[in-house]
N, C-alpha and C positions, 0 to 999 in steps of 0.2 A: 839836495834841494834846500833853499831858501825863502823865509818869507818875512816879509813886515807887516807889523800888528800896528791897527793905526792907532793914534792917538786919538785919548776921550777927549780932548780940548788943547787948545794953545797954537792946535795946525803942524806939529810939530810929528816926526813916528817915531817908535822907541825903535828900540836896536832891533837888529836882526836874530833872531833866533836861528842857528844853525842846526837843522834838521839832516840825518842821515849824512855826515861829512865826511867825503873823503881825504886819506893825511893830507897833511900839508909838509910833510918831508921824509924822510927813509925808520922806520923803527930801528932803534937801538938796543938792546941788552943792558937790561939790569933794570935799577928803578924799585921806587918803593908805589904803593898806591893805599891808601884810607878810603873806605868803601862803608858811607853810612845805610844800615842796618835795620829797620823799624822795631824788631824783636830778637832776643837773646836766645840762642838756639836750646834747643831740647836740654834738658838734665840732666841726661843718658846720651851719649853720644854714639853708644854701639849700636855699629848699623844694623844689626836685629834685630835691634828691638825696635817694633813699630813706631814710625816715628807720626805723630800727630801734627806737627809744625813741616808746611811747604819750604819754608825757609830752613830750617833745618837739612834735608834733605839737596835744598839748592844751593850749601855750601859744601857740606860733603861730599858732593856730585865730585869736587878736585881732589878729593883725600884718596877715597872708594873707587875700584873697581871691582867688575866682578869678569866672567868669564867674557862677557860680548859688553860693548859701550855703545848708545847713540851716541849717532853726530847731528851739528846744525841742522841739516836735509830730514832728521828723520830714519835714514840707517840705522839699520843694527853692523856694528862691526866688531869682530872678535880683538879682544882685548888683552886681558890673564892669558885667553885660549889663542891658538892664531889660527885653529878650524876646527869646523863641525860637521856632522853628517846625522840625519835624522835617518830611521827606517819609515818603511808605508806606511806604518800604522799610526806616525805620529805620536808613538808612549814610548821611543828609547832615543835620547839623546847621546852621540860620543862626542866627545870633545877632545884636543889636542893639547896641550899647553903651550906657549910661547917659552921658550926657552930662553934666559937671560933678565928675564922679570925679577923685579929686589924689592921688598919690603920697605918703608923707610929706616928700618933698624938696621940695612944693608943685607937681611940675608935674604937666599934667592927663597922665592916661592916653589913649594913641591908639590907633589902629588896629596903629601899627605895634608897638605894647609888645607888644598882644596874641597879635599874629600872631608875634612874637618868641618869647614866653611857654610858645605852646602848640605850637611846632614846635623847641623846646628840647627840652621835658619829654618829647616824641613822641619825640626823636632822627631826625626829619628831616633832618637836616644829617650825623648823625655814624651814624645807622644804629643807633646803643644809645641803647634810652628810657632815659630818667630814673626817670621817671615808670611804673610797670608801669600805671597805670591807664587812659591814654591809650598805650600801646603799640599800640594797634589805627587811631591815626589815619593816614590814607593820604597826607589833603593840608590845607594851612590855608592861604584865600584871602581876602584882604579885595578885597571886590566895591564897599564906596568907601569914605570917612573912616570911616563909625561902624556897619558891618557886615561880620560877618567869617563864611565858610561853613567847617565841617568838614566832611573828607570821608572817612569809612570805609573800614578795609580789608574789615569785613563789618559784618553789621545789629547794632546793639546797641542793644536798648529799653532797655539800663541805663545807657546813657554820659550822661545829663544829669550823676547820681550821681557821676560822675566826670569831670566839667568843673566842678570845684570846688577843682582845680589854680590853684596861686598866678598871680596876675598881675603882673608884675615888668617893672621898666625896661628895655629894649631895651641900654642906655646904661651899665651897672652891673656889676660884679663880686658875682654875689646870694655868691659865697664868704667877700665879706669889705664886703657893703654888706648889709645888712635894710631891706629896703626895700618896703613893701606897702601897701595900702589901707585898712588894718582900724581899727576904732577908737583903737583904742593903738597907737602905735611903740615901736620899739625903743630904748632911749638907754643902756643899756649892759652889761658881761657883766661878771661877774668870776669867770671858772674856779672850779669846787669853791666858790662862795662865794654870790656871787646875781645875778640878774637884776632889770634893770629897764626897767619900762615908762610911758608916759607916755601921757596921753588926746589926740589927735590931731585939734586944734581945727579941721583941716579937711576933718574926714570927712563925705563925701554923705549916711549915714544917722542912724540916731537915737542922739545923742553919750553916751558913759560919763556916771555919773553924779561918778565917781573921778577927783581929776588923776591919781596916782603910785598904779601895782601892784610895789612890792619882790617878787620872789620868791628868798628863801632857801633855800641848800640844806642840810638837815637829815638824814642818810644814817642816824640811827639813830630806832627809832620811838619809845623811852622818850625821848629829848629833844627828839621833837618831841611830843608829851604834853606833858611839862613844860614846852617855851617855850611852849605853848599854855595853862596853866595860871599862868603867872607873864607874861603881858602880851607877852614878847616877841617874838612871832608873830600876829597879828590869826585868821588863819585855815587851814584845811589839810583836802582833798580825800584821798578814797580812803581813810579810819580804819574799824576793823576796830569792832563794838560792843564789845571787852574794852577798847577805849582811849575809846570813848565816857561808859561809865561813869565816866572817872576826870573829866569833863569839865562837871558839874556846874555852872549858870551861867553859860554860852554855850548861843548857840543852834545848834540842831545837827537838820541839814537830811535824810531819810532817800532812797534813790532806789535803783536799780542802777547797779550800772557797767557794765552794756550790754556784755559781754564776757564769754565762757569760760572759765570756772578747770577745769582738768585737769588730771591727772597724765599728761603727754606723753611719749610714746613713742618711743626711736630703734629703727622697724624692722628697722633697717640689722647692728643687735647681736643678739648670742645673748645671752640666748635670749627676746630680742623680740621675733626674725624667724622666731618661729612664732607664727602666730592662733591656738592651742591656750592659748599660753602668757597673750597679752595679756588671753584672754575669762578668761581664770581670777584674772586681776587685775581684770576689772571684778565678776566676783561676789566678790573678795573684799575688797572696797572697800563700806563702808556710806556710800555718801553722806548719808543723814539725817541717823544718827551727828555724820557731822564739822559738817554746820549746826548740831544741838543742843550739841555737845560746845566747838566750836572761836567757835562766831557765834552762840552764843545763841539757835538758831533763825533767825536773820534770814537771809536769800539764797533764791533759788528756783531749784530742782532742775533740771539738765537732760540729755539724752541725745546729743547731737553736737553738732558744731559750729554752733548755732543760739543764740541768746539770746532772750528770749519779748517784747520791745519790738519786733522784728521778726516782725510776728501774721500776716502774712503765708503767714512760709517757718516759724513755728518750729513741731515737731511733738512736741507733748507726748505721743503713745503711745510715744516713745522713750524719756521718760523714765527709767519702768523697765523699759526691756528685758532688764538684768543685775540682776532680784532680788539684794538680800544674802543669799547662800548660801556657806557656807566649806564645805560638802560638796562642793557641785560643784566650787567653786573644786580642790579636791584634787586629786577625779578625771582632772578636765582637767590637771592637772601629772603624773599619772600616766601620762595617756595621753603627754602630750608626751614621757615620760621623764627628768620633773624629781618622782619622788616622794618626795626628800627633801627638792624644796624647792631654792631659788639663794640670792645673794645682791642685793641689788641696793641700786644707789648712785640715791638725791634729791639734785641739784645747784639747790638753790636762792639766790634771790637776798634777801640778808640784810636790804633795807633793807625786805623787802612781807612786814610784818609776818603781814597775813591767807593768804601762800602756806607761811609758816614755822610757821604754826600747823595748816593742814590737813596738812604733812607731819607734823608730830608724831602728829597721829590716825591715819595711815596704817600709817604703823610699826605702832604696836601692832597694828591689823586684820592685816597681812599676815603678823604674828608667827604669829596664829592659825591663820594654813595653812601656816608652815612658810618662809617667804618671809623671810629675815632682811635687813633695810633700814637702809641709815642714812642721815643726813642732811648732804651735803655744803653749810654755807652759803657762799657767795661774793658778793663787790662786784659791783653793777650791770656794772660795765665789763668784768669778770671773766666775766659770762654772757655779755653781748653776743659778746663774743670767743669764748670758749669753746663754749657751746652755740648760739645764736642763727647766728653767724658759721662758726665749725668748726664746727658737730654733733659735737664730742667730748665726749659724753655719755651717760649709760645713759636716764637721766628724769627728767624738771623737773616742777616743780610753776608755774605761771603762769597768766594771762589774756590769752588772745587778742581785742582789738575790733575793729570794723568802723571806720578812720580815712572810710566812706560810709556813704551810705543806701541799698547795694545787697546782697542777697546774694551776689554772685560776692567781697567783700571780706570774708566768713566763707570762703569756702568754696574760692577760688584758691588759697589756698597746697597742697592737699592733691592735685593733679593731681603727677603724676610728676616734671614736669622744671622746675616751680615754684623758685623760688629761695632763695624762704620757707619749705617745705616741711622744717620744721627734724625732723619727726616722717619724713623719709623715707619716707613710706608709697607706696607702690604698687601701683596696681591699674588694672589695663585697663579693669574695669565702670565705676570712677568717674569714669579721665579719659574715657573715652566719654559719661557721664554729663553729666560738666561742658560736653563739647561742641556735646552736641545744648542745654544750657541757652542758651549764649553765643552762639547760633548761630541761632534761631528766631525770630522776630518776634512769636510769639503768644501772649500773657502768661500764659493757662493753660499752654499745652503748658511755656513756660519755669518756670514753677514747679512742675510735676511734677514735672522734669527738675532743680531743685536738690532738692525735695524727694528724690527717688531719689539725690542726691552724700551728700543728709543721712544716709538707712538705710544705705548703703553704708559708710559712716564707723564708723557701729554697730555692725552687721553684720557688720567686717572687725576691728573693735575697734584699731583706729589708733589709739585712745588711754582714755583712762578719763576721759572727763567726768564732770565734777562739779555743777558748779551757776553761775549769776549770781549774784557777791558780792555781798551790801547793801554799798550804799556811802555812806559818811555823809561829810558835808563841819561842819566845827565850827569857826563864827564869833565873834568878840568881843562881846557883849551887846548895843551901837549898831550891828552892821552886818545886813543885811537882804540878800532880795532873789534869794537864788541858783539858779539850774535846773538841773534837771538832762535833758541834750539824750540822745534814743537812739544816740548815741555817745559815743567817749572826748573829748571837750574840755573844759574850763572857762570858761563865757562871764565874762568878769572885768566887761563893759562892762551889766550886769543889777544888778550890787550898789551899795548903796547906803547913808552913814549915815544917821540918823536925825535931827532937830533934838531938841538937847536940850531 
């Protein structure tokens, strides 16, 4: 699909913007690709250790595997493993290995990497997981060479979702070796500068089409516009449409980012840590507004911690559960004992252009009740620490995703003693809630049960959701090919140039 954007004067229309293109001639093999970056990935590159940066994780996505992989659709498909079998009770996992699977250092993957891998990430050995997502494993046994049993501390119909935990050499320091199964490896880093990857001529499944993924890191969003406009970047994920525009002549790919944009809440602060005060900020927040105003209309609306790719759990009567009303919004600051109105500090991160622009819209809205706001910008590394790390913050504006294909990885961090829990919320209905979800074998009763963490969220106004950003990804005219998966990654090993 194609459209033209008209012109503000002269009667004249700018180019065409090619939207969603199909090639214009047969992919070829080989190729290099430079893929601008907003932030420099993690310090720690080992996939165990928690990673804090979505980005991070959404390039290791080609390094890492673990036993099962999503695809584009959303699938879990076995990966390391090539099958599984669960018992009734949903607390014993057996898995298979594929056989012929290679490290990038060429040696095959064993039994014993395996069992190594995922009684690491457990914290079987040291008692602290790595890994929160397999935190719940009791025992990892290989029963002979090329099958290996997990064994539950309780039932979880969600753990396939999350046995997609890296698989790593037994033999390695993952601290200061990168070393995985995925179709590219790693071949080198350079702080603040760029990353590179290379196609991994001896991977089990279906090979990149790319030899070399450059990824640079480009921390401001106007020069990564313009190296994307001037050649010197091929490509760049997660552009907001006011940068799309200027992009004319590349192809440029539309999707969601499968993630949560919100204005987050530290409960923990006055006067956040009254629910009087929060509901009064979700009616005075026009989320339409800031899509028309801020995105052009593009993103779709949503009410909790859910994003609508997951059709499952997502519950669109949430949407608008807090109509745009600045009447009520008042009242409710009245009642609190705020009716002249606070102050309140937006600590956002400078380099995500689309979270610095729905602050901007907010401001104004909350002016209108009395709510005077400003906008603190800071460095990626600056949040991490500060808000993400400390919680020394009033409220962020961000995107939360699912690094699975499970609801409990929307929806864990918001349980009381969560570690993620940067929004400090707390409530006994919800972690009861989350309980009986994580806890049940029966896959309605378990989606009731996130469904109820979801209205709870709402309900209790733990934060002011917004919407699923449209996210556009903007390629160089010859390159093709790109998906977009219902989570945060970039499959690098899908694109492809074209033959001249």
């Amino acid at each position: 699909m194609a459209f033209t954007l008209a012109a503000c004067g002269g009667g004249s229309a700018e180019p065409e913007i090619n939207i969603n293109p199909e090639p214009a001639g047969e992919p070829v093999e080989g190729g290099e690709i430079t893929v601008g970056v907003t932030a420099d990935l993690d310090s720690s590159l080992d996939p165990h250790v928690s990673s804090s940066s979505a980005g991070t994780r959404e390039i290791l996505f080609n390094v890492y595997e673990g036993l099962m992989k999503p695809d584009a659709e959303g699938n879990l498909n076995p990966a390391v493993a090539e099958s599984y079998s669960v018992n009734d009770t949903a607390d014993e996992y057996t898995f298979v290995l594929r056989q012929g699977v290679k490290f990038h250092n060429g040696n095959d993957v064993t039994i014993d990497d395996v069992v190594y891998s995922l009684s690491r990430a457990a914290g079987l050995e040291t008692g602290e997981p790595l890994v929160a997502d397999v935190a719940g494993i009791a025992a990892v046994e290989a029963l002979d060479e090329k099958t290996v049993k997990v064994t539950l501390k309780a039932p979880d119909t969600e753990f396939l979702a999350h046995i997609t935990t890296a698989i790593i050499p037994k033999d390695i320091d993952p601290a200061n070796e990168v070393v995985g199964t995925g179709p590219f490896k790693f071949t080198e880093r350079k702080v603040q500068e760029s990353i590179t990857l290379e196609k991994f001529d001896g991977y089990w499944g279906e090979k990149p089409y790319l030899d070399k993924v450059t990824l640079k890191v480009i921390d401001n969003a106007e020069t990564l516009v313009m190296s994307l406009k001037s050649g010197a970047v091929d490509m760049a994920t997660h552009l907001v449409f006011s940068q799309v525009k200027e992009l004319a002549g590349l192809n440029i790919y539309e999707g969601a980012s499968n993630a949560v944009q919100g204005l987050y809440l530290n409960n923990a602060v006055k006067p956040l840590d009254d629910p009087l005060v929060r509901q009064a900020l979700c009616y005075a927040v026009d989320k339409q507004a800031i899509l028309d105003l801020a995105f052009d209309g593009h993103g779709t609306l949503v009410g909790s911690s859910m994003f609508p790719a997951f059709k499952k759990y997502f519950m669109d009567e949430l949407t608008n559960y807090y109509e745009y009303d600045p009447a009520k919004a008042k009242d409710l600051l009245k009642e609190a004992g705020y009716e002249g109105g606070f102050e309140l500090e937006i600590t956002v991160p400078s380099n995500m252009q689309q979270h610095v622009d729905t602050a901007q819209v907010i401001v104004e809205q909350l002016q209108a009740v009395g709510i005077t706001a400003k906008i603190n910008q800071v460095e990626w590394n600056t949040w991490l620490e500060d808000v993400y790390r400390g919680r020394k913050y009033q409220s962020t504006i961000v995107s939360f995703d699912a690094h699975g294909v499970a609801a409990s990885d929307m929806l864990a961090r918001f349980q009381s003693d969560n570690g993620k829990n940067i929004s400090n919320f707390a409530s006994e209905a919800y972690d009861a809630a989350y309980k009986k979800a994580v806890s049940t074998t029966d896959d309605a009763a378990q989606t009731e049960a996130f469904k109820e963490c979801e209205k709870i969220l709402t309900e209790e106004a733990a934060n002011v959701y917004i919407q699923d950003v449209a996210s556009f990804v903007a390629m160089g005219g010859d390159f093709y090919g790109y998906e977009f998966y219902p989570l945060y990654v970039a499959d690098f090993s899908k694109i492809f140039k074209i033959a001249e």
